[in-house]
N, C-alpha and C positions, 0 to 999 in steps of 0.2 A: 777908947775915944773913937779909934775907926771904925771899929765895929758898930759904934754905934749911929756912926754918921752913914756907914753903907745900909742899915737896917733901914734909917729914916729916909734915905735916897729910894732905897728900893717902894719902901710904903709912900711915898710923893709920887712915884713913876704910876704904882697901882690906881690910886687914885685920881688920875689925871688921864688914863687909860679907862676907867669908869667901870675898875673893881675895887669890891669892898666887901670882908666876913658879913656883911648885911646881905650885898646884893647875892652874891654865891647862895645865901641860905635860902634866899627867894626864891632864885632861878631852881633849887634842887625841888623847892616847896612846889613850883609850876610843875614840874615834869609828874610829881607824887600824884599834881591834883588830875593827870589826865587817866584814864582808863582805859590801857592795853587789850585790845582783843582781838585773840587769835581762833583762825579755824579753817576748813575748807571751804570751794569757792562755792559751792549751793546756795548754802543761807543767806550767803552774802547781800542780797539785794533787799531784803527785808529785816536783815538785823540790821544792814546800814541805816535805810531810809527810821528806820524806830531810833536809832543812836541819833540821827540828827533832830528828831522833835525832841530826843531825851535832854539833846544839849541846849535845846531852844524854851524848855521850859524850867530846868533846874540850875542850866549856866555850867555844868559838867562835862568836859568835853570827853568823847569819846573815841578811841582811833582804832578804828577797824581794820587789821592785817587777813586777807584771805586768798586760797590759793591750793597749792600742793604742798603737801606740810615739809618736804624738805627745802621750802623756798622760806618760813619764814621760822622753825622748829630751832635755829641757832638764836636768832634774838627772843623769842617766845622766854627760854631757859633765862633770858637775862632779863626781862622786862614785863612777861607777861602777868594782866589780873585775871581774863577769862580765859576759857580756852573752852570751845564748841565743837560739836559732830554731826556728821551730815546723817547719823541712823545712831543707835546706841550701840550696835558691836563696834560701831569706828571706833568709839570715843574709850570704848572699855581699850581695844586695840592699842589705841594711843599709852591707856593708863600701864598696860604692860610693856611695851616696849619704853619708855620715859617714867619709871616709876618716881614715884618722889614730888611731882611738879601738880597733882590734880589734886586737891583737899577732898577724897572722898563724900565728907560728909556733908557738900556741898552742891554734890551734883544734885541737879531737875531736871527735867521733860518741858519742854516748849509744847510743840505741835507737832502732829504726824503730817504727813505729806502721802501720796498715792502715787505708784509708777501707771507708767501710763507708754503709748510709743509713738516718737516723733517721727517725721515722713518731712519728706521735703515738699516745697509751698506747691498747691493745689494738688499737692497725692496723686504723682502722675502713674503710680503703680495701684492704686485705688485701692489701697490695704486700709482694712475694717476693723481686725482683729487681732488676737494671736493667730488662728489659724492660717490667717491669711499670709503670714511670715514664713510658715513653712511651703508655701508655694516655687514653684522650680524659679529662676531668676534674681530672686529677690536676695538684697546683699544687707549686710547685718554690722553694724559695728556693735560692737560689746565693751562694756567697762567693766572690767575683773578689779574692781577695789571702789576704791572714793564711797563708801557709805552703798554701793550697787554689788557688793559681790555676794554671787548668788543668786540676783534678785529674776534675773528672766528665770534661772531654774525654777525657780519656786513656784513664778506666774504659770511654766509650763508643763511642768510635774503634774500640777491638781489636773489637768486635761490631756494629758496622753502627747505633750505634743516635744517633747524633749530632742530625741532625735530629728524630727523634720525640720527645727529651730537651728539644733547644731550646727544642724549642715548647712544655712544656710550663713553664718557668723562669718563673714569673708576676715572681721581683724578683731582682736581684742590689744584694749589699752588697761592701765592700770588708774589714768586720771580720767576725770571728767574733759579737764585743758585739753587733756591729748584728745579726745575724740572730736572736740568742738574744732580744733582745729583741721584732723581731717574730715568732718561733716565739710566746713570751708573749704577746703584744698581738693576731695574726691567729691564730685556732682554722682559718681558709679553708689554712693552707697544711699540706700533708699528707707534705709530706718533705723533706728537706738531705741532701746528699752530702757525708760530710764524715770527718771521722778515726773513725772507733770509740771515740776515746777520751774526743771531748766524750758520751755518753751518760754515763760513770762521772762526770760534773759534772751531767749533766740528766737523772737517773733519774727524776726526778720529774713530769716532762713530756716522756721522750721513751721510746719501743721503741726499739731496736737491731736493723737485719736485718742478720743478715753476709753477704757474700758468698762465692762458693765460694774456696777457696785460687787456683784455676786464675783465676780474677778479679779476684784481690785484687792493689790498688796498695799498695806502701810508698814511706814519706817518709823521711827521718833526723830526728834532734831534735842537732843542734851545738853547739857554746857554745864560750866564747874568752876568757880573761883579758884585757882593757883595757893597754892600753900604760900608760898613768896611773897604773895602779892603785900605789898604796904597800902593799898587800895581796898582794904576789902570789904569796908564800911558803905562806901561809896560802887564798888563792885556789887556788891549784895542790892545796892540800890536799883541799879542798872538793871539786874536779871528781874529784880520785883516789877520792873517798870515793862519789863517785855513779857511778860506773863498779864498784863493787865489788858479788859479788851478792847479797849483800841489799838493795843500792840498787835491784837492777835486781827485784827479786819484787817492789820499790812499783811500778815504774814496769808491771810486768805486771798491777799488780793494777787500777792505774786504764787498764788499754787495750794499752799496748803490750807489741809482741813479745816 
């Protein structure tokens, strides 16, 4: 008889407190119905802005985590449906170090994107080129990872210009974050090789020099549904909807091809 008067107390307390095996299965149904997506901070500005028409014209909401991937790689393992690459050796990168967490069979290609080198507002060192980088003075930050590594070599290789670049690389970082932050903090450094497409994020502190076509490197931007995911119906929807092209004029419009 106690037991069962403390059972009925307790189930009066829940639902008076405004739980109930109804509402819990709701609330677990809301979180299923949103779409996790994780990646670095590149894409960011263009898969964002497409996640918000996605959710304005299908009622799907979508919630974009972007960044350096040991900022969000602990909840991604718990909750992630997408997971994206700022080039396709990241994302393979990603797939060996986290094995388990990317449905191979899942992966596609968005858009390529073009590096290109940033210079600070009106190009007071009046750099044109690559060549122009290896001039005496001129200071270099470098991204040795984020979807960029290797990428000035490559640009500099095909023209002999390797060593005179070198020498000028005053710092190399590993993120994109790090370098935007000292672009902000050092006025001393005067360029970054890097996607064309972080300018359409740093218009405010950076020029844009493009390179000639005959010059220009491309990257890919990848992405892959999550083996985990209980979304993947709805995931699958998401990436068809950014593959479509009005997907693709956002993503020309912040940089890429």
């Amino acid at each position: 008889m106690k037991k069962v008067l403390i059972v009925g107390c307790i189930s009066l307390m829940l639902v008076l407190l405004g739980f109930s095996p109804e509402m819990g299965a709701k609330r677990g149904q809301a979180v299923n119905d949103v779409v996790k997506v994780y990646g670095p901070g590149g894409p960011l500005g263009p898969i964002k802005e497409v996640a918000e028409q996605f959710t304005k014209e299908t009622g799907i909401k979508v919630e974009v985590t972007a960044g350096p991937e040991e900022k969000w790689i602990d909840q991604a393992k718990r909750d992630a449906d997408i997971i994206y690459g700022g080039s396709e050796y990241m994302l393979t990168d990603f797939m060996h170090d986290h094995p388990g967490i990317i449905n191979e069979k899942s992966r596609t290609e968005l858009y390529t994107r073009s590096a290109g080198i940033l210079v600070r507002k009106g190009n007071p060192k009046n750099i044109q080129s690559l060549e122009d980088l290896t001039k005496k003075g001129v200071k270099i930050v470098d991204v040795n990872g984020a979807g960029q590594l290797g990428l000035w070599e490559d640009l500099a290789g095909r023209k002999g210009l390797i060593p005179g670049i070198s020498r000028n690389i005053d710092i190399s970082v590993k993120s994109s974050a790090e370098a935007i932050d000292l672009w902000k903090a050092n006025s001393k450094l005067d360029a970054w090789i890097t996607y064309e497409s972080w300018h359409y994020r740093l218009a405010d502190v950076t020029d844009l020099v493009q390179l000639p076509e005959e010059d220009k490197l491309y990257r890919g931007t990848p992405i892959s549904i999550t083996s985990k995911s209980e979304n993947k119906k709805k995931a699958k929807q998401f990436i068809d909807y950014l593959k479509t092209e009005e997907s693709h004029q956002v993503f020309q419009k912040w940089g890429w091809k």
